[in-house]
C-alpha positions as CSV (number, residue, x, y, z in Angstrom):
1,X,-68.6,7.1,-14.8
2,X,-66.7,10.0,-16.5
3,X,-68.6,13.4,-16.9
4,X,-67.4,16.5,-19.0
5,X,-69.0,19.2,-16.7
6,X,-71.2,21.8,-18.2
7,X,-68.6,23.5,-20.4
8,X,-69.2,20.9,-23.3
9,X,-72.0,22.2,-25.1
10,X,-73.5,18.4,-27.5
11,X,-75.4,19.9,-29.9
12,X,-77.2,22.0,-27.6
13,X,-76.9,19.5,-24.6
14,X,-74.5,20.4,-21.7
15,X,-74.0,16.6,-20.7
16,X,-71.4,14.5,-21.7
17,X,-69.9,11.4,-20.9
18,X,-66.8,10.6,-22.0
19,X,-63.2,9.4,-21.8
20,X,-59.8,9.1,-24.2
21,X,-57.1,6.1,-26.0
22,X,-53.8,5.2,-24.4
23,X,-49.5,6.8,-24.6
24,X,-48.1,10.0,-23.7
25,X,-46.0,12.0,-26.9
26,X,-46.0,15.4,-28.0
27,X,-47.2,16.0,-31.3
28,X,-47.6,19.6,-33.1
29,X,-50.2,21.5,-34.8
30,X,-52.1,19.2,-37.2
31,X,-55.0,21.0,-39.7
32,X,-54.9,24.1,-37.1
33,X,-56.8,27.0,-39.0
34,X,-58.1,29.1,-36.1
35,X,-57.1,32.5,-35.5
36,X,-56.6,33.0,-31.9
37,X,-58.6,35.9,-30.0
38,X,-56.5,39.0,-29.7
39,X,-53.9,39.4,-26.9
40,X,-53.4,35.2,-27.2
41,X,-50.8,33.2,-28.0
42,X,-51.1,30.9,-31.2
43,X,-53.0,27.6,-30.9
44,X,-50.7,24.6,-30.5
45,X,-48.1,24.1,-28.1
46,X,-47.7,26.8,-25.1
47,X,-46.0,26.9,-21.7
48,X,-47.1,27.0,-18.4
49,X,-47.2,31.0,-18.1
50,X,-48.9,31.6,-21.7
51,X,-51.4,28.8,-20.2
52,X,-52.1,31.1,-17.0
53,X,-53.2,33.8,-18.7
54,X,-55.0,31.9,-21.2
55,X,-56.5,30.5,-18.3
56,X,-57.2,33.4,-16.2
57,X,-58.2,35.8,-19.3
58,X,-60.9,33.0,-20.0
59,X,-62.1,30.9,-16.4
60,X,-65.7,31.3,-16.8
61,X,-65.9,32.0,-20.1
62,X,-68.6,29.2,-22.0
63,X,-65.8,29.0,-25.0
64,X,-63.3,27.9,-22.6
65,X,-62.3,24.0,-21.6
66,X,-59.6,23.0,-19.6
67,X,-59.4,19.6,-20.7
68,X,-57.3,16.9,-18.3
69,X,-56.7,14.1,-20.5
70,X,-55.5,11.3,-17.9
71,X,-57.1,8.6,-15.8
72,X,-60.1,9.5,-13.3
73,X,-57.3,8.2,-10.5
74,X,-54.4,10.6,-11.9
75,X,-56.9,13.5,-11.9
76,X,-58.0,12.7,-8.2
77,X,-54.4,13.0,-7.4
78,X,-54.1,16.6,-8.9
79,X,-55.4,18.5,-11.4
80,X,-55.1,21.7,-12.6
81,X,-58.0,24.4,-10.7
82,X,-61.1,24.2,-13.0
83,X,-60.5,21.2,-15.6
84,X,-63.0,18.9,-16.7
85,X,-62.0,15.6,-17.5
86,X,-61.4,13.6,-20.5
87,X,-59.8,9.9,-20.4
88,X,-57.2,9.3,-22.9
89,X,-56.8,5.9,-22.2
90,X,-60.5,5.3,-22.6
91,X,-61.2,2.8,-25.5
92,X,-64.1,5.5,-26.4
93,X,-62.0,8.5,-26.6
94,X,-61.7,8.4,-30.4
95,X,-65.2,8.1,-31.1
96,X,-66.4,11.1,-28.9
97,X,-64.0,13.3,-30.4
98,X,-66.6,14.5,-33.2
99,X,-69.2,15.1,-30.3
100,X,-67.2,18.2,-29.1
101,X,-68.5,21.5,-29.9
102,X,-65.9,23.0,-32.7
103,X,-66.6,26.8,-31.4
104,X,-64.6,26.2,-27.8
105,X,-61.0,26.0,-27.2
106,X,-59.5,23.3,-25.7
107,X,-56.6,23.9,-23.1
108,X,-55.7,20.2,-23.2
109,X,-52.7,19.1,-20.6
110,X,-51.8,15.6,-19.4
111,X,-49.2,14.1,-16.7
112,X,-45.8,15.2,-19.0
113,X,-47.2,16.7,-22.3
114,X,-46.9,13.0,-24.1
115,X,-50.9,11.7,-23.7
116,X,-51.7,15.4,-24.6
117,X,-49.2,15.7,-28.0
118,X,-51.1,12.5,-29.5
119,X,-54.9,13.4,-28.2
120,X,-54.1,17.4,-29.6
121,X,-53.8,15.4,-32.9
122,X,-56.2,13.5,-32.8
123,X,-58.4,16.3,-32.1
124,X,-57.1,18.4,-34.6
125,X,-57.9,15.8,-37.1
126,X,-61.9,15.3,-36.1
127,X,-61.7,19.5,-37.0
128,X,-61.0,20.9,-33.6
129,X,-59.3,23.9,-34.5
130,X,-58.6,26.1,-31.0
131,X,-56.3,23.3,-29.3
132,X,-53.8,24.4,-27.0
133,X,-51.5,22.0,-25.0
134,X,-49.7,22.2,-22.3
135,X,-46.4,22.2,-22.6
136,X,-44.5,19.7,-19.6
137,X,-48.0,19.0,-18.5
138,X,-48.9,19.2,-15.0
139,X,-45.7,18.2,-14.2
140,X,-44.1,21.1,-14.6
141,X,-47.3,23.4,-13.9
142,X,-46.7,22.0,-10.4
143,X,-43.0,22.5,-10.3
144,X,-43.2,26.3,-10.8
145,X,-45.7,26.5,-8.3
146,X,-49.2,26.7,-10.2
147,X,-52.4,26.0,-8.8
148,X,-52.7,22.1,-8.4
149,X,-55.9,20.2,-6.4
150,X,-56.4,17.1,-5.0
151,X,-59.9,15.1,-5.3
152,X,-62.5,14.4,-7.6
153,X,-63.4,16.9,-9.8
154,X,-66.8,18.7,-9.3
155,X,-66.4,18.0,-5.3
156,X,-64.6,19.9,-2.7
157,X,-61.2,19.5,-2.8
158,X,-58.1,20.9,-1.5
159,X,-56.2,23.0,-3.7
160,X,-52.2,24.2,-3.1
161,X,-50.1,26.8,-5.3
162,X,-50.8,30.1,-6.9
163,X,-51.4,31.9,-9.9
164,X,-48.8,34.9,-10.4
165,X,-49.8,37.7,-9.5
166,X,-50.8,40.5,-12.2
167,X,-48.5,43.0,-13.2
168,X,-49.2,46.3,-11.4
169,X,-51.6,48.4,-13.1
170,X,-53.5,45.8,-14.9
C-alpha cells in the first residue's frame, strides 16, 4: 500500500493513500494562477538547479511536497532525498487528485520529465495551482550529481550525491 507521508494535509487529516494513471510526456502550464513566493522561480517547468533551491529554501516547510510520481519499485530504486510518493500509473490517481490540499506546492518529478508533464496537467486542471516539475526528471538530477537514495521511502536508506554548495556569504 502506497502512503503520502505527513506533508498532505486531507481536509485536516495528514493520512493519505494514494497512487497515479499511466505514460511519461511533458506538458506546460495548464490554468496556473499562483504567484510564486518571492526569490522563486515561476510555477511550471524548472531545472534541476532552480529545483535545488526550491528544495532546500523549503525542506521542512508544511507547504512543501516533493511529489515522485512513478511506481513504488522505481522509487525504491532511487528517489530524490525527502519525496513522498504518488503512483502515476495507479488506476486511482485521477480520482485523488481533488483530495490534495490546494494551499501546498507540488515539486512533481518522474523517471524523464514525460509521467510528470501529463500528471502536472492533470493537476493543474483539478485547481492545483503551485505545480512545479522537474525538468529531465530524476534522470538528469542524477547525472549532475544531486542527491539520489535507494529504498523504500519513510525507511532507512542509503543516499549518494550532493546538493551544491551555497554561495559564500549566504
Amino acid at each position: 500500500m502506497h502512503k503520502m507521508q505527513r506533508m498532505l494535509r486531507l481536509g485536516g487529516f495528514a493520512v493519505f493513500t494514494a497512487s497515479l494513471v499511466s505514460g511519461c510526456m511533458s506538458g506546460g502550464a495548464v490554468g496556473l494562477i499562483d504567484e510564486p513566493l518571492d526569490g522563486f522561480p515561476p510555477y511550471g517547468e524548472i531545472g534541476p538547479e532552480d529545483a535545488v533551491a526550491v528544495i532546500l529554501s523549503l525542506q521542512g516547510d508544511p507547504r512543501f511536497v516533493l511529489l515522485d510520481i512513478r511506481t513504488q519499485g522505481e522509487v525504491e530504486a532511487g528517489h530524490i532525498p525527502g519525496a513522498v510518493n504518488l503512483d502515476f500509473r495507479s488506476a486511482t490517481f485521477e480520482s485523488e487528485l481533488p483530495a490534495l490540499d490546494r494551499e501546498l506546492i507540488y515539486l512533481i518529478y518522474c523517471r524523464t520529465a514525460n509521467r510528470s508533464g501529463q500528471a502536472f496537467d492533470l493537476m493543474a486542471q483539478t485547481g492545483l495551482t503551485r505545480l512545479y516539475d522537474l525538468q529531465g526528471g530524476i534522470r538528469l538530477w542524477g547525472e549532475l550529481g544531486y542527491p539520489i537514495c535507494v529504498g523504500p521511502l519513510g525507511e532507512e536508506h542509503r543516499c549518494a550525491g550532493e546538493y551544491p554548495s551555497p554561495p559564500a556569504g549566504v
